[in-house]
C-alpha positions as MATLAB code, in Angstrom:
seq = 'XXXXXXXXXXXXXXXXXXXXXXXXXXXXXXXXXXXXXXXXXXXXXXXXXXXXXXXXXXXXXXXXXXXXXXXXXXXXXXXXXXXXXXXXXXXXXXXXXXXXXXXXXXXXXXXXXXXXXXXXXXXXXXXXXXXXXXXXXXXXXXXXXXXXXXXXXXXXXXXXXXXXXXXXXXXXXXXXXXXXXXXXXXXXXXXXXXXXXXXXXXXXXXXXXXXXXXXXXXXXXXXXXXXXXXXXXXXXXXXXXXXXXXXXXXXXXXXXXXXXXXXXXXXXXXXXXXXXXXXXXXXXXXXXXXXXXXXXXXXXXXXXXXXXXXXXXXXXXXXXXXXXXXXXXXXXXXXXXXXXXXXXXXXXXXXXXXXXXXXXXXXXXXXXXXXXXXXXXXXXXXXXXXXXXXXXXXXXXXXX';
ca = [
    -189.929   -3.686  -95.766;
    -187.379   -4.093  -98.548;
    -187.678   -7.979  -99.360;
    -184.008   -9.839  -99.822;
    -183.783   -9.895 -103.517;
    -184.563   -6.629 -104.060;
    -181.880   -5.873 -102.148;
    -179.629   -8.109 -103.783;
    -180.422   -6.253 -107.173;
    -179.717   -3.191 -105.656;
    -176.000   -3.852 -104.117;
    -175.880   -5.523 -107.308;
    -176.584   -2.209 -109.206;
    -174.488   -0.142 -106.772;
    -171.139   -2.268 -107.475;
    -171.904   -2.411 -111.413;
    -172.262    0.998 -111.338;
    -168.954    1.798 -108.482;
    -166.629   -0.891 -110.182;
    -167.499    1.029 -113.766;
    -166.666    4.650 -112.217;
    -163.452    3.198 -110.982;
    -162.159    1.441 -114.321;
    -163.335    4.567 -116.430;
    -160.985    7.152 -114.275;
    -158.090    4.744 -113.640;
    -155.923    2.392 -115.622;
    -156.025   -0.858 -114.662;
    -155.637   -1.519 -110.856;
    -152.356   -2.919 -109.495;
    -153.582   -4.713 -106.367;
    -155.733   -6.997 -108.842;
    -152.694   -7.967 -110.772;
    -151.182   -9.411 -106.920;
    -154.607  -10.251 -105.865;
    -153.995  -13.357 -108.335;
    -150.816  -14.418 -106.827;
    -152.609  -15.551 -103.615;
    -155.324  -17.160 -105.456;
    -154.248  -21.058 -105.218;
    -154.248  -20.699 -101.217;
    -156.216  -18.319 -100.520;
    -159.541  -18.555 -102.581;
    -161.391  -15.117 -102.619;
    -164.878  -15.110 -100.391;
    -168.092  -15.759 -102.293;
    -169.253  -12.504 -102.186;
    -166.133  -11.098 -103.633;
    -166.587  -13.571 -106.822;
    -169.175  -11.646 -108.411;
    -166.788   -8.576 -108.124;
    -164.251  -10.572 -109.915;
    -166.094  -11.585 -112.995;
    -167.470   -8.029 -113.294;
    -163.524   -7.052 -113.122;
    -162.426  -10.118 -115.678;
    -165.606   -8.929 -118.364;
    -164.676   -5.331 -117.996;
    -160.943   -6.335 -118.848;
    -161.811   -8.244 -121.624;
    -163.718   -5.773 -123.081;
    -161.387   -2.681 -122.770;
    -157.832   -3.984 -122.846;
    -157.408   -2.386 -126.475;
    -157.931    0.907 -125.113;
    -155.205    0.328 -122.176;
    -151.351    1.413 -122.194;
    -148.682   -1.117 -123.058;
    -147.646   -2.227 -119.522;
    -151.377   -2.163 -118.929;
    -152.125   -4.467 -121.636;
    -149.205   -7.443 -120.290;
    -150.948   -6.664 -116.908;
    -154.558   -7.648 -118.363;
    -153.168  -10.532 -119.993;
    -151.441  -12.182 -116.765;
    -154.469  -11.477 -115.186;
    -156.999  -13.416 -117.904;
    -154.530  -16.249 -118.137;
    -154.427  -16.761 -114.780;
    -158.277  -16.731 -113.796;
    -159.047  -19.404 -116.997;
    -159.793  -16.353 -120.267;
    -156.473  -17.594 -121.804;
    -157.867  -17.229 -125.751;
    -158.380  -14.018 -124.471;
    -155.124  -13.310 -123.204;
    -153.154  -15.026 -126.171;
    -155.429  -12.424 -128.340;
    -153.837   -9.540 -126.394;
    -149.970  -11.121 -127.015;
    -150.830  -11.900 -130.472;
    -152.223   -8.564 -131.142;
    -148.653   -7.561 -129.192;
    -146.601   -9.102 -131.286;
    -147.785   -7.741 -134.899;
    -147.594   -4.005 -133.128;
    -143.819   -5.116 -131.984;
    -140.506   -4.133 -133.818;
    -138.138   -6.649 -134.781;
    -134.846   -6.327 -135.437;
    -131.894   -9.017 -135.313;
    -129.387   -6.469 -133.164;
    -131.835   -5.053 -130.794;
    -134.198   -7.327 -130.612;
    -138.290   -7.624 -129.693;
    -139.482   -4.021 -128.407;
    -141.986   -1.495 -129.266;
    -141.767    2.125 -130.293;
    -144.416    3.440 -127.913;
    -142.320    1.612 -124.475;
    -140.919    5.136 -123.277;
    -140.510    6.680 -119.644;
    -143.385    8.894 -118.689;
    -144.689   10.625 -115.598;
    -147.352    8.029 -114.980;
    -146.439    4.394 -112.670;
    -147.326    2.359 -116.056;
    -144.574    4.499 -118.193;
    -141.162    2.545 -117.262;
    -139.285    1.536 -120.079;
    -137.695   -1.357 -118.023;
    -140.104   -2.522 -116.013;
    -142.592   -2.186 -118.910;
    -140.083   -4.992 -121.159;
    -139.638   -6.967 -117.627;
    -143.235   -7.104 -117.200;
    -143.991   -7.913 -121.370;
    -140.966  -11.228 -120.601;
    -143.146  -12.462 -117.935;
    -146.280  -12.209 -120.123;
    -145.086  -13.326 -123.173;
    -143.024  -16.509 -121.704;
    -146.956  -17.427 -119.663;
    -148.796  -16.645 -122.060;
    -147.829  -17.108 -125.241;
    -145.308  -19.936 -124.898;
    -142.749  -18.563 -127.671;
    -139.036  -19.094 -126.002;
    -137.641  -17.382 -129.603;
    -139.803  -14.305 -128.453;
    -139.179  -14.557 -124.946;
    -135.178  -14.052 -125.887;
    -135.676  -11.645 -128.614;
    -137.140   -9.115 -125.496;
    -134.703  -10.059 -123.167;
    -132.244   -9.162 -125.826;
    -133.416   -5.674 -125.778;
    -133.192   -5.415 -122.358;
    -129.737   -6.373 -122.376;
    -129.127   -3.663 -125.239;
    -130.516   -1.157 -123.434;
    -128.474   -1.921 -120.202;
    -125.045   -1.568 -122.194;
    -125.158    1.904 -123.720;
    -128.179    3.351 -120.543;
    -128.507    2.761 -117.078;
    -131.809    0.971 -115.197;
    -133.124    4.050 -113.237;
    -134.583    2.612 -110.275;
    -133.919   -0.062 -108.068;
    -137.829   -1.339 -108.502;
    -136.659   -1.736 -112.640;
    -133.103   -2.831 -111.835;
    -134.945   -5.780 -110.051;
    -137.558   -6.161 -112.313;
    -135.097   -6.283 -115.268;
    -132.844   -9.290 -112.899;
    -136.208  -11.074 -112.163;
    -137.067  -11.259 -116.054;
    -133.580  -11.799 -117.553;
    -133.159  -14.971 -114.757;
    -136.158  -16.510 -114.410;
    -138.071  -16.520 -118.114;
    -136.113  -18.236 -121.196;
    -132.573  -18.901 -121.511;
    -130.009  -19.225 -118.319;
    -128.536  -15.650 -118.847;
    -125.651  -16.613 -116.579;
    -124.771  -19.937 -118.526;
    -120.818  -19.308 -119.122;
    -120.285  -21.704 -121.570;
    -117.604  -21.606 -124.208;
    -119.492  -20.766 -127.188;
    -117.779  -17.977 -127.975;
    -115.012  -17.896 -130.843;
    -112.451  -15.672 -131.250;
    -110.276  -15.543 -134.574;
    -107.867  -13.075 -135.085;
    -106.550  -12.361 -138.425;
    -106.412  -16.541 -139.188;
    -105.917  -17.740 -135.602;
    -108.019  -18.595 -132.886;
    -107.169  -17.591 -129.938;
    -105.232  -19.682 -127.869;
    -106.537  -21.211 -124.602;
    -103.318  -20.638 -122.792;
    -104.143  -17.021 -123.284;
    -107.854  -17.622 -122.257;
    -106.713  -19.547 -119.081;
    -104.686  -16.668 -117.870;
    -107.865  -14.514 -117.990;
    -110.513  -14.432 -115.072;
    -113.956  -13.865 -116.495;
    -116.288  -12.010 -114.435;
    -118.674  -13.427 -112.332;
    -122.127  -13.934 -113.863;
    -121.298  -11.703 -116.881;
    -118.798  -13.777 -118.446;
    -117.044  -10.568 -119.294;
    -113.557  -10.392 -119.665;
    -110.271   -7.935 -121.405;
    -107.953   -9.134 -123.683;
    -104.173   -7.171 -124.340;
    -101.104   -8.035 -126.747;
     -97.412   -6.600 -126.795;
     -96.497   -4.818 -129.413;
     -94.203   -7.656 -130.694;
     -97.234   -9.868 -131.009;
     -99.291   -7.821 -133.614;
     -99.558   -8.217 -136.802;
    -101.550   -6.684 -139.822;
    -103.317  -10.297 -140.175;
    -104.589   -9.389 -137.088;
    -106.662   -6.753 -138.571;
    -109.183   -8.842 -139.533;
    -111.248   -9.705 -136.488;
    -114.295  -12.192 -136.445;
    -116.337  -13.786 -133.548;
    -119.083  -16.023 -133.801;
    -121.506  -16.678 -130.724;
    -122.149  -20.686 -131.049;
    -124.899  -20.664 -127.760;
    -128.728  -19.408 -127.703;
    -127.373  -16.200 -125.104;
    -126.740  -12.814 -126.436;
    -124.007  -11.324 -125.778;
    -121.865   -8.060 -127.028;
    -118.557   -6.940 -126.975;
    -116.021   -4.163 -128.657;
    -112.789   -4.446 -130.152;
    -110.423   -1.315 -130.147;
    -107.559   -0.135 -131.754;
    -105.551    2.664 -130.593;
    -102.578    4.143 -132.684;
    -100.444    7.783 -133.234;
    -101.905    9.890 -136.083;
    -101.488   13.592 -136.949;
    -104.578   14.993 -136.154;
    -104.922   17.068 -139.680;
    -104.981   13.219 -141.611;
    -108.136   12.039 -139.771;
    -111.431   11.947 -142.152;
    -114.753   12.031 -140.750;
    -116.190    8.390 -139.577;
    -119.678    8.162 -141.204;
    -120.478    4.564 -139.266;
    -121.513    3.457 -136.501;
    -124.004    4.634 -133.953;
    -122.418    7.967 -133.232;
    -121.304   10.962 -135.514;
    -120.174   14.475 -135.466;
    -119.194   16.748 -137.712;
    -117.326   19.997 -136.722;
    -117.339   23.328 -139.167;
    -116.511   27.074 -138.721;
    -117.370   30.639 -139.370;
    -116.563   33.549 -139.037;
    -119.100   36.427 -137.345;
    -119.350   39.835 -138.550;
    -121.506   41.814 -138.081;
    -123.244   44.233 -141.627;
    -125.928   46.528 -141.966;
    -128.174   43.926 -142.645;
    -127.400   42.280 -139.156;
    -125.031   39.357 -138.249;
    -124.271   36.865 -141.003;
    -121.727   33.444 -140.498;
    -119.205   33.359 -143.429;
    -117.075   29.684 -143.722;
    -113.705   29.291 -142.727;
    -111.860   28.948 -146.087;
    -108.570   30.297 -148.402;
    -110.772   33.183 -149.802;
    -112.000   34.104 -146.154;
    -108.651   33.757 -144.050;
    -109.272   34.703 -139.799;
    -107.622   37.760 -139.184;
    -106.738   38.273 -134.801;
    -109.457   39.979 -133.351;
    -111.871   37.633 -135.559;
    -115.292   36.105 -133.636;
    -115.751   32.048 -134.803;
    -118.731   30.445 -134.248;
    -117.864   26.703 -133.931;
    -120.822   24.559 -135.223;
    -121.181   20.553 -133.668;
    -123.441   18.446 -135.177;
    -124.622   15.410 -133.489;
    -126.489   12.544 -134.714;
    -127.427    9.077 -132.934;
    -129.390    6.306 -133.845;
    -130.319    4.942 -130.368;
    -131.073    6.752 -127.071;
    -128.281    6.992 -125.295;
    -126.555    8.204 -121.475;
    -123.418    9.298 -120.103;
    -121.466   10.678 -123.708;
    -118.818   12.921 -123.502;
    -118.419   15.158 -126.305;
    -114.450   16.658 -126.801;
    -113.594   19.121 -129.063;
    -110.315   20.367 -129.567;
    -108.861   23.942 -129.966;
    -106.237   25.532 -132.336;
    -103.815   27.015 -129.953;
    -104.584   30.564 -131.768;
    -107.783   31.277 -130.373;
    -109.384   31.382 -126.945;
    -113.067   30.320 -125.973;
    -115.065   33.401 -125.137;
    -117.026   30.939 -122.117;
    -114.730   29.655 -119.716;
    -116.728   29.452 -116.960;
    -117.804   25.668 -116.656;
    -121.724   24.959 -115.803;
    -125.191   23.277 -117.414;
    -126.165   24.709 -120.130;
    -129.270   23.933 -122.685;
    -129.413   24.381 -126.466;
    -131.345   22.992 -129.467;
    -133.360   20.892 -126.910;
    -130.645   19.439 -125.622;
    -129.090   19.357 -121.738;
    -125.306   18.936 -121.160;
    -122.656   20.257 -118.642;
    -120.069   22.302 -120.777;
    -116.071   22.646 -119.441;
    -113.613   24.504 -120.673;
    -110.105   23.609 -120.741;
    -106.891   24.882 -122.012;
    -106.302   22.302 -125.035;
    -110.335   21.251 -125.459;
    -114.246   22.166 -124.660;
    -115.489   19.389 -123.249;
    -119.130   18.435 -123.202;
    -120.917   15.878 -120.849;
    -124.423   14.738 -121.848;
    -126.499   12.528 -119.434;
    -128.832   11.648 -122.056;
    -129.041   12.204 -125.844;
    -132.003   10.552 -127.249;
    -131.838    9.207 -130.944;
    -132.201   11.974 -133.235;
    -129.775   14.688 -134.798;
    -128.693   18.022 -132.924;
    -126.706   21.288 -133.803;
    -125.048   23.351 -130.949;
    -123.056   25.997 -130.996;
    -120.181   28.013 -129.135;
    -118.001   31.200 -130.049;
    -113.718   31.655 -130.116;
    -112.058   34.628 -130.433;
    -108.700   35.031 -132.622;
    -106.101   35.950 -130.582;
    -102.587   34.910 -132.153;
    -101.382   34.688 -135.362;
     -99.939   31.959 -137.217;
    -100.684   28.534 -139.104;
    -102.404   25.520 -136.336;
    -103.874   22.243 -136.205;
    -107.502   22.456 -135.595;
    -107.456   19.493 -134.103;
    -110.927   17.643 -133.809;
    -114.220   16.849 -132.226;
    -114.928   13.160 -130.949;
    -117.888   11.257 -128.795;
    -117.757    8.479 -127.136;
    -119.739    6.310 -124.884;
    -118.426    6.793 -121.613;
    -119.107    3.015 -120.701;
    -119.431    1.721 -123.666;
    -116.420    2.773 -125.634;
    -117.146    0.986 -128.913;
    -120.425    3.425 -129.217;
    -117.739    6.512 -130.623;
    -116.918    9.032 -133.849;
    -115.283   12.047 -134.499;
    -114.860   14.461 -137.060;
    -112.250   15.382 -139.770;
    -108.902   17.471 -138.605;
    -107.988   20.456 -140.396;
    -105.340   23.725 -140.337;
    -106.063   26.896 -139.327;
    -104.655   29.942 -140.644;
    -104.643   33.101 -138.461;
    -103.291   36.822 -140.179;
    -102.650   40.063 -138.616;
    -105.508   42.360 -138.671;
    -104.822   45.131 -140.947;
];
């Protein structure tokens, strides 16, 4: 007969050993972050506490070697069964591997989508507001990561519903009333504010705040080109101002601001012994009809960003050799090309930060002097996120 302790050691020995498989082959176990929801009413049995602590010791002693939404997880989980120097450890050591910038905000480099449940970018900074506003205490911090998550919602979309209500949950419920529409906002144009009898007449949307501004033509200025607003409340906010005006298109210069740009150059493509070579588009080298050019985009953005539409406009001389419309992939990049009779339009669903050269091939067909027109991107739903590239001429000659 086995006597009762010795048994005790051995279911003792059995769940050390179980509970230590488990945590080496998974990441941290979802059902034991909700498990301490419950715990106020509904105690866990006795012979479930000595699970617990085994769970609680193996956290503390591993939560370095854990994934970022992981590591928040862990950290809710200490605080709330009583290991809080513990858990501050984790959001201190948090913070010094964060990024901080005064535009975006509190985030970190390695919070990116992946295949794996734990790799949401949302959720992930949804889950790091709850942690940090429990946890560590800091309402500046709290708002600095529920800035980014704001930033991120202007220019990309939230790609679930399970982050689009994580992302509400954490925005509403940790640090400053995001809904608080309170006039803190100043607008000065040129040297006047704006006037509240043209603010009254405006409805501002519900819970955003947001709202459109227009002026007749006999109420502008060039004073008014000077445009300033100052944010006087503790909620971020963001907005764009846009000017639209007539210009020929061979006097617009490249725009080298902002957080898109594209620059547009040409070639033309013969063909020598020593195989195909790309010769520049200048006085020396004039396109003769018949001519193959090789139209060169190059792209370059300093955020990750979804929905752009890329337009790039055609002299009237020459005619794309793809005019069937469809997805295409180039230089690591995914987009849905269409061809039209004035323009090539490109659609990208996501271009993440970085810089990008694609290509597509005209043929000369007519001769004569044209406007080149163009290439401009634009944020589809975020309009102020835009740039373009410089207009030229085009000269086209008889072949000989």
């Amino acid at each position: 007969m086995v006597s009762c302790e010795v048994k005790k050691l051995l279911l003792r020995s059995l769940i050390k050993r179980s509970f230590d498989t488990f945590v080496s082959k998974l990441n941290l176990d979802p059902s034991a972050f909700r498990r301490i929801f419950f715990n106020a009413n509904y105690p866990l049995p006795d012979q479930l506490q000595e699970i617990t602590k085994l769970y609680i010791e193996k956290c503390k002693e591993d939560w370095l070697t854990h994934s970022l939404y992981n590591k928040a997880l862990i950290a809710l989980v200490l605080q709330r069964n009583g290991e809080k120097n513990t858990a501050k450890q984790i959001t201190d050591a948090l913070t010094e591997q964060a990024v901080i910038k005064e535009e975006n905000g509190m985030y970190w480099k390695s919070n990116k989508n992946g295949w794996y449940w734990y790799q949401s970018a949302i959720e992930c900074q949804a889950l790091l507001i709850e942690t940090f506003s429990e946890v560590d205490g800091d309402l500046n911090k709290v708002n600095q990561l529920k800035q980014w998550l704001l930033k991120k919602k202007q220019t990309n979309k939230w790609p679930s519903t399970k982050a689009t209500t994580e992302a509400i949950y954490a925005l509403l419920m940790h640090g400053n009333n995001s809904l608080a529409l309170d006039e803190n906002t100043q607008i000065t144009i040129g040297d006047k504010k704006i006037s509240n009898d043209k603010l009254e007449k405006v409805q501002k949307e519900a819970g955003t705040g947001y709202f459109k501004l227009n002026w007749k033509k006999e109420e502008i200025d060039s004073s008014m080109a000077k445009v300033k607003v100052s944010n006087q409340g503790k909620i971020t906010g963001f907005g764009g101002v846009y000017w639209q005006y007539f210009e020929d298109l061979d006097k617009i210069s490249d725009s080298d601001q902002g957080e898109l740009q594209v620059q547009k150059s040409m070639y033309i493509k013969k063909t020598t012994d020593e195989g195909e070579v790309l010769e520049p588009i200048t006085a020396e080298t004039p396109v003769k009809v018949g001519d193959l050019i090789n139209v060169r985009l190059v792209i370059e953005t300093k955020n990750d960003l979804e929905f752009i539409h890329l337009k790039d406009l055609r002299a009237a001389g020459m005619e794309p050799l793809d005019v069937l419309s469809g997805y295409k992939w180039q230089d690591d990049l995914g987009y849905y090309q269409s061809t039209k009779d004035v323009a090539s339009h490109f659609f990208f669903e996501l271009l993440p930060k970085g810089r990008y050269v694609f290509e597509y091939e005209l043929r000369a067909n007519n001769k004569g002097n044209f406007s080149n027109g163009n290439a401009s991107i634009q944020s589809m739903y975020a309009p102020e996120f835009t740039g373009h590239s410089k207009g030229n001429r085009i000269s086209i000659h008889e072949s000989e």
